[in-house]
MIMAR-352655 format. One record per residue (C-alpha): x, y, z; residue number from 1. Coordinates in nm, 4 decimals. Layout:
east: X north: Y up: Z k: NUM
...
This chain:
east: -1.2646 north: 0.4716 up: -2.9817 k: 1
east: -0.9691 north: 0.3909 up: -2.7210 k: 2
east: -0.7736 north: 0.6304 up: -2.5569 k: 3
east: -0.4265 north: 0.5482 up: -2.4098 k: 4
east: -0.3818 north: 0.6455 up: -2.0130 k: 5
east: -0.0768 north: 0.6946 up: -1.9112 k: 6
east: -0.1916 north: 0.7674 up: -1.5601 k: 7
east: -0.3775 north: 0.5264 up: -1.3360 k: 8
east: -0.7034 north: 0.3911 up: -1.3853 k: 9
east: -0.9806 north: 0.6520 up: -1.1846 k: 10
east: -1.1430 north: 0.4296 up: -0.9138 k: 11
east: -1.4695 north: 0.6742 up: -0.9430 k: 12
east: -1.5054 north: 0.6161 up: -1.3081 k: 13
east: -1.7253 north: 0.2927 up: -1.2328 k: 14
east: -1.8529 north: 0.4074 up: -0.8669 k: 15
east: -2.1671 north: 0.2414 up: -0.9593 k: 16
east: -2.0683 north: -0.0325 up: -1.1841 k: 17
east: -1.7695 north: -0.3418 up: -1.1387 k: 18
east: -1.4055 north: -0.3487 up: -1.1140 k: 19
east: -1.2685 north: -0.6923 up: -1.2062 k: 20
east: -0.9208 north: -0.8153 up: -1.1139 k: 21
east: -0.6856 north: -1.0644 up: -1.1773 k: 22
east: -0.3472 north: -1.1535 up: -1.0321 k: 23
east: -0.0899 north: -1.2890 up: -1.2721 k: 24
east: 0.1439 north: -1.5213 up: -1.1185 k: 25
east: 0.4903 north: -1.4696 up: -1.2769 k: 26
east: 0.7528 north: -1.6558 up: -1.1780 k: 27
east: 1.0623 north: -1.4664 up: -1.3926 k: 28
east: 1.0539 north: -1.0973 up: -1.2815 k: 29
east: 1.1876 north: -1.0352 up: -1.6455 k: 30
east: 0.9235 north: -1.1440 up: -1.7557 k: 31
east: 0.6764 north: -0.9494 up: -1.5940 k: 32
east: 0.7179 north: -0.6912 up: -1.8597 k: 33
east: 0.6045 north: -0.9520 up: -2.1471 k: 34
east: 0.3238 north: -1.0323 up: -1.9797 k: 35
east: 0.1928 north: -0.7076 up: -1.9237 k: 36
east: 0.2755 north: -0.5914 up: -2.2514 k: 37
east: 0.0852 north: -0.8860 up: -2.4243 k: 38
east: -0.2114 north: -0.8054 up: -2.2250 k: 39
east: -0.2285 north: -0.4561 up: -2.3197 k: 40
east: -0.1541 north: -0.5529 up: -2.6479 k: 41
east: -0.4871 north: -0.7073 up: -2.6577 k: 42
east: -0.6834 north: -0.4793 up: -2.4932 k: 43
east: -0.5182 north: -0.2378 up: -2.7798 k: 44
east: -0.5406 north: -0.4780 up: -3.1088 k: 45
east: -0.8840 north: -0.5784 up: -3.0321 k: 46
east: -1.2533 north: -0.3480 up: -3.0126 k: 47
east: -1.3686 north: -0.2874 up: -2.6852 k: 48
east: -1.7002 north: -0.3907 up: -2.5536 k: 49
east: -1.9322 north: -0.0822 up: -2.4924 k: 50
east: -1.9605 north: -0.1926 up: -2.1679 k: 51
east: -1.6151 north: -0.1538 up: -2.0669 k: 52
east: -1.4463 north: 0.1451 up: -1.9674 k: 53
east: -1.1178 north: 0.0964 up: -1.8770 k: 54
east: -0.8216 north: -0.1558 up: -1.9198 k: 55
east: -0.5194 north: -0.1018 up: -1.7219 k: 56
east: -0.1968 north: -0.3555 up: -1.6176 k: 57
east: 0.0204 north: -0.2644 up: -1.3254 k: 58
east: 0.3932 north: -0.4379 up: -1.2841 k: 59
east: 0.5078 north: -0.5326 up: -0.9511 k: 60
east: 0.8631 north: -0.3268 up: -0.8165 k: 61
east: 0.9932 north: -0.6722 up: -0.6863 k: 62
east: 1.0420 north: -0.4964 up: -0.3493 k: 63
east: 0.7782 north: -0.6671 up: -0.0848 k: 64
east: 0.6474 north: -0.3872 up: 0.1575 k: 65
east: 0.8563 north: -0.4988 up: 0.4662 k: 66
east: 0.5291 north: -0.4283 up: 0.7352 k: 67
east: 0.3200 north: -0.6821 up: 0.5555 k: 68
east: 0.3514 north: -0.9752 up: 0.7613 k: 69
east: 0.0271 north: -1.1704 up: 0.6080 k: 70
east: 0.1056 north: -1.1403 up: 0.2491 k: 71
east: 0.2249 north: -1.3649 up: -0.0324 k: 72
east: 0.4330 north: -1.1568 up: -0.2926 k: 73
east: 0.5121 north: -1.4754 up: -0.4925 k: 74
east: 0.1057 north: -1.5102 up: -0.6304 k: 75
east: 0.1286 north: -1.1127 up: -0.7559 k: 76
east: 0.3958 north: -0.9974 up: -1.0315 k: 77
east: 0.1390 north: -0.8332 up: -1.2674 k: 78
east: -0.2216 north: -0.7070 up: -1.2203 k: 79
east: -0.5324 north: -0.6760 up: -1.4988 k: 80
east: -0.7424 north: -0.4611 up: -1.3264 k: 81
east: -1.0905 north: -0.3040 up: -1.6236 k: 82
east: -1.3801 north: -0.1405 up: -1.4690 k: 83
east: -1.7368 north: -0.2116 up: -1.6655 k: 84
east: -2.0321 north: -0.0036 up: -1.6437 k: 85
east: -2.2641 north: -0.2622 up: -1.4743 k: 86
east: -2.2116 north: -0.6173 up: -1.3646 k: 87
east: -2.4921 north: -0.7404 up: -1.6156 k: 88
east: -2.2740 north: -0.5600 up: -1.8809 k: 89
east: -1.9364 north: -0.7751 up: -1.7411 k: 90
east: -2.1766 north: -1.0957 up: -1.7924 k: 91
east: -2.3327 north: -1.0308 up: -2.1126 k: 92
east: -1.9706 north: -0.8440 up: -2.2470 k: 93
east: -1.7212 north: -1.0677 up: -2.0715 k: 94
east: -1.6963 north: -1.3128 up: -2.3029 k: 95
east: -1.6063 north: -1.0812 up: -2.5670 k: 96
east: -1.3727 north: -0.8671 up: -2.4697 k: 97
east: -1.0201 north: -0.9185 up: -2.6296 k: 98
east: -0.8264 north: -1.2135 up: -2.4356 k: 99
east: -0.4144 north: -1.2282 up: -2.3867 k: 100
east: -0.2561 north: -1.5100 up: -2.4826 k: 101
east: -0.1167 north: -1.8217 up: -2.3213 k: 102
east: 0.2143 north: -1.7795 up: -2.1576 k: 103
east: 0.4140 north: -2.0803 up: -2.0972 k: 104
east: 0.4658 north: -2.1454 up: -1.6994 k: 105
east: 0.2260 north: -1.8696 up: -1.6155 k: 106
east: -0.1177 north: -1.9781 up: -1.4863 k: 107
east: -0.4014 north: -1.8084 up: -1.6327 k: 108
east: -0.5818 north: -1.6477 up: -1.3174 k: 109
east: -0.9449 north: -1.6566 up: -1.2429 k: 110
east: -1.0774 north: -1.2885 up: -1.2424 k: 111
east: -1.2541 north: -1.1643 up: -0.9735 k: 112
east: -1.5180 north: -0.9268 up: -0.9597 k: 113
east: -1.5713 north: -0.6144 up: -0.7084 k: 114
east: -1.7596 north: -0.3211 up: -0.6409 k: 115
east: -1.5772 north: 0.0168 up: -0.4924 k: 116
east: -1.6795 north: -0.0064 up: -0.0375 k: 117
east: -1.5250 north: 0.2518 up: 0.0557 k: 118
east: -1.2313 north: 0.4988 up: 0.0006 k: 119
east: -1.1194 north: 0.8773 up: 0.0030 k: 120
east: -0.8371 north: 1.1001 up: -0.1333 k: 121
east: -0.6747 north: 1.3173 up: 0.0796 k: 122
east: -0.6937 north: 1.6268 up: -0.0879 k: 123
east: -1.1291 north: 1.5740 up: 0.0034 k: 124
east: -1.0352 north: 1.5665 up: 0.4004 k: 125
east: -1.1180 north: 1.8691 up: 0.5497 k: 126
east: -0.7571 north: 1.8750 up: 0.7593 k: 127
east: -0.6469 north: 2.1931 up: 0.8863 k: 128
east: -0.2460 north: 2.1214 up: 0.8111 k: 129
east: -0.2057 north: 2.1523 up: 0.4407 k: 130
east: 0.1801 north: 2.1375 up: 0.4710 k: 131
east: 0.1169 north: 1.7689 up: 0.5432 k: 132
east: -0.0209 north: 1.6822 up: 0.1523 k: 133
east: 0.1691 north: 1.4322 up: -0.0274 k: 134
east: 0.4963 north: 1.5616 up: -0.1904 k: 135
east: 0.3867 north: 1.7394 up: -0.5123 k: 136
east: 0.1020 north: 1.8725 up: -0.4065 k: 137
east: -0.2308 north: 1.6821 up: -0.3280 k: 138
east: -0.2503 north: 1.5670 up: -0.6910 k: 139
east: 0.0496 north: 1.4256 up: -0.7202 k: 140
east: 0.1191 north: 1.1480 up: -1.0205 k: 141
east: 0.1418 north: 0.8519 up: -0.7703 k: 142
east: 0.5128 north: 0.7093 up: -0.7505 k: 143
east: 0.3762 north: 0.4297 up: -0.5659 k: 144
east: 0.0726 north: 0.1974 up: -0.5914 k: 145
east: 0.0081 north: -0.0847 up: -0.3743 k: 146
east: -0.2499 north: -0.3255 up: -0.4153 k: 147
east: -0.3554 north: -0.6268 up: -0.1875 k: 148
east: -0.6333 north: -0.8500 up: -0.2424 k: 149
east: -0.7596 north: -1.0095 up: 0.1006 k: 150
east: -0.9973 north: -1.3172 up: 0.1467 k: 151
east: -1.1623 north: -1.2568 up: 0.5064 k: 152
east: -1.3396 north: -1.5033 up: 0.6873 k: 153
east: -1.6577 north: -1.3805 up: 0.6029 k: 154
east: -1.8750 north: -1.1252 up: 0.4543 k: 155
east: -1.9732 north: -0.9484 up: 0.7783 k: 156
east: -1.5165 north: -0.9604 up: 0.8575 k: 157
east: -1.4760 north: -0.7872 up: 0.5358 k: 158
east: -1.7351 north: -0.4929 up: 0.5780 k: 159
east: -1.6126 north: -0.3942 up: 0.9282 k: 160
east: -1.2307 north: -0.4266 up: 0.8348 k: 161
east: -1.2999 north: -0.1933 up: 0.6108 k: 162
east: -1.4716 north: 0.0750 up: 0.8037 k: 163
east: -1.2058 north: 0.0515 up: 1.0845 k: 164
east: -0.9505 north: 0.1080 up: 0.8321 k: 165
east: -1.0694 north: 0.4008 up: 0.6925 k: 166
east: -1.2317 north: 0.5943 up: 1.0097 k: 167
east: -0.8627 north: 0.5370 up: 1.1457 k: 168
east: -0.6995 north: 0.6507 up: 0.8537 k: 169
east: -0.9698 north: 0.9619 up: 0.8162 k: 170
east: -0.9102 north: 1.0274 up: 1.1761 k: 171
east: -0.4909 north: 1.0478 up: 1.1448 k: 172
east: -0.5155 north: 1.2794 up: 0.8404 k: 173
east: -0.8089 north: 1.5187 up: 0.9979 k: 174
east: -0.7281 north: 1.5321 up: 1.3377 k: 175
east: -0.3460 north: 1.4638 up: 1.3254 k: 176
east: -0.2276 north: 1.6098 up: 0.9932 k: 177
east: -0.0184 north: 1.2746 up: 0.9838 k: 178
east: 0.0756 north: 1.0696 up: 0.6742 k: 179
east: 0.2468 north: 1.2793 up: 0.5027 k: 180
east: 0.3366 north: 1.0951 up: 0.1159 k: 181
east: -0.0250 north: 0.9504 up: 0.1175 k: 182
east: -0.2223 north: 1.0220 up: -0.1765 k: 183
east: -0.5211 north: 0.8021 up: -0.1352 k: 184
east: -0.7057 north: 0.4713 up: -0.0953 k: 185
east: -0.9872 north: 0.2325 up: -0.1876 k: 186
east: -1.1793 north: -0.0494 up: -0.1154 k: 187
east: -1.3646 north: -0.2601 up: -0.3580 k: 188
east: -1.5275 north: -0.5910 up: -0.2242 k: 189
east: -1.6049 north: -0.9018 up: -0.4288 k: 190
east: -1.9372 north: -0.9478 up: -0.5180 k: 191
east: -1.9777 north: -1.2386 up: -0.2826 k: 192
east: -1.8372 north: -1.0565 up: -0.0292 k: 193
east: -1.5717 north: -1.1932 up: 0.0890 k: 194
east: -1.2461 north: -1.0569 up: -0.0962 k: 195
east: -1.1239 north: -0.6987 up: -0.0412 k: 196
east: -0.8769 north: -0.5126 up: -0.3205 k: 197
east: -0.7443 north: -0.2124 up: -0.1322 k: 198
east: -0.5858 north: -0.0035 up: -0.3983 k: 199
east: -0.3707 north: 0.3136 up: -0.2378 k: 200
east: -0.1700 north: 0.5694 up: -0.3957 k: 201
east: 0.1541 north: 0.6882 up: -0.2284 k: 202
east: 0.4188 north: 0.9991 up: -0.3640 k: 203
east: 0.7280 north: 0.7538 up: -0.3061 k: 204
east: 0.7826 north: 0.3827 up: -0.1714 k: 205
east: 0.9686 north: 0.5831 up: 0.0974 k: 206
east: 0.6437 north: 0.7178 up: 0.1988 k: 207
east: 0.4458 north: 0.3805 up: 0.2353 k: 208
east: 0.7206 north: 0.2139 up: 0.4212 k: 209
east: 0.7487 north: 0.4836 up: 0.6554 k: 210
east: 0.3568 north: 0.4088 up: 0.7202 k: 211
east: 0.4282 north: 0.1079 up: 0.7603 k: 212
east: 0.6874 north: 0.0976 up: 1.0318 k: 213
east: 0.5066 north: 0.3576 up: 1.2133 k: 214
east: 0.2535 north: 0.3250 up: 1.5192 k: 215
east: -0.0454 north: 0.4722 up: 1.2987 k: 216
east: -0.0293 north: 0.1577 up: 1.1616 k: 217
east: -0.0209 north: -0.0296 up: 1.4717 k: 218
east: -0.3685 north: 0.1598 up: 1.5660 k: 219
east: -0.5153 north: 0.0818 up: 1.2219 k: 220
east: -0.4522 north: -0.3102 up: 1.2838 k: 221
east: -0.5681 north: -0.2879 up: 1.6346 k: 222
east: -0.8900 north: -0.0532 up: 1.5295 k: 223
east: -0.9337 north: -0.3279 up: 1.2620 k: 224
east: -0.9114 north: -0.6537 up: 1.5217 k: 225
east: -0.6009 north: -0.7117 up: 1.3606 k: 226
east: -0.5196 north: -0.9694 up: 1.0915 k: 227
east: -0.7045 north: -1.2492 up: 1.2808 k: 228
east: -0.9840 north: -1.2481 up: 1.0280 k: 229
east: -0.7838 north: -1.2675 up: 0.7263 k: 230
east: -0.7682 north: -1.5905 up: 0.5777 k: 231
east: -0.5002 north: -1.5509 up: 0.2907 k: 232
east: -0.3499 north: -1.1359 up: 0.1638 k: 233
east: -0.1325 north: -1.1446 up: -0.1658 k: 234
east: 0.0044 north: -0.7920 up: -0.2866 k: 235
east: 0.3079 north: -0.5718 up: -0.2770 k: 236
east: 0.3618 north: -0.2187 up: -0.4653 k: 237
east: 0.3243 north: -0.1708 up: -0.8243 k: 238
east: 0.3942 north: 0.0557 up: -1.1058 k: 239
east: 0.1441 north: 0.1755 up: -1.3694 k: 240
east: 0.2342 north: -0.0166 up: -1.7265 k: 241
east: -0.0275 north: 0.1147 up: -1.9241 k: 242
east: -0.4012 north: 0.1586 up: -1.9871 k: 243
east: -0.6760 north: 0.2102 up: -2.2257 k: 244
east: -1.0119 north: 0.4362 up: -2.1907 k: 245
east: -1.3390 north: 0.4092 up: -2.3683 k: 246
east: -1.3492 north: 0.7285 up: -2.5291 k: 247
């Protein structure tokens, strides 16, 4: 049985299991739309493998984040992102999971596969200034989602990147009350350890530019040794499209 989600996909629901993503390239920003559609339609036509629990596609707003100096906005229009139960179930269940057509000028992407790091929603910080929680209260439909893949130099790079992101982050919220519009954020590293996919939910785009043209970003880069370890970043914010649940 599938369920349509018209909210995002819930980064706990496969805590223990795989979250596999793939970038589509789309040249036509029209076109984005067809291409997510036709994916979904897939997903939607076709049965499910047991194994997998969730489908969704994410469009991008056109509008590249203007504090992201290391990414490439041109390699990320639409996003595929399902979560499977187990990475032996993704192996054996891959395969037969229903596939989206060809699309003429648009490259079929390699997926890549991930399990969730490290992340928190703010509404689970114990902060003492509530009148700081996102716009909407703390669980506020996200009006903005951006995602960013990064390939680090190496596995060891990716792990401590991580952690200095988030203990800064955890730090401005708890001991600051600071980032107001910030819903929450994750990441998932690729199995070989390299990749991150940082997925973060903000009330408005208003609210993640304002992050990033403020110092508290400055401190996270610094906290994190900068961008020096990252190879190659693609990303910019997206909108929900639509998803499926195992149900």
């Amino acid at each position: 049985m599938r369920l349509a989600a018209p909210r995002p996909f819930d980064v706990m629901l496969a805590a223990t299991g795989v979250t596999v993503v793939s970038h589509w390239a789309v040249p036509d920003p029209d076109r984005q739309r067809e291409v997510a559609d036709a994916l979904f339609a897939a997903w939607e036509a076709g049965p499910l493998p047991d194994g997998l629990l969730s489908a969704d596609t994410f469009t991008s707003t056109t509008e590249k984040p203007q504090g992201e100096e290391k990414l490439n906005t041109e390699d990320s229009a639409v996003v595929a992102v399902t979560q499977w139960r187990s990475a032996e179930d993704y192996e054996r269940l891959a395969a037969t999971a229903p596939q989206p057509p060809d699309f003429p000028g648009v490259r079929r992407p390699e997926p890549v596969v991930h399990r969730l790091y490290r992340g928190t929603f703010r509404r689970d910080l114990p902060t003492s200034v509530p009148t700081q929680e996102p716009a909407g209260g703390a669980d506020a439909e996200p009006g903005c989602i951006f995602i960013a893949e990064f390939e680090m130099a190496d596995t060891e790079s990716a792990q401590l990147w991580s952690d200095a992101v988030y203990d800064a982050l955890e730090e401005a919220v708890v001991r600051k009350g600071v980032l107001p519009g910030w819903i929450s954020s994750h990441h998932f590293l690729s199995l070989e350890g390299r990749r991150v996919f940082q997925y973060a939910q903000w009330a408005s785009p208003a609210a993640h530019e304002e992050f990033l043209e403020s110092d508290l970003r400055q401190d996270v880069l610094r906290r994190a040794g900068g961008l020096s370890k990252v190879k190659s970043a693609l990303g910019q914010r997206y909108v929900h499209h639509a998803g499926l649940r195992q149900g």
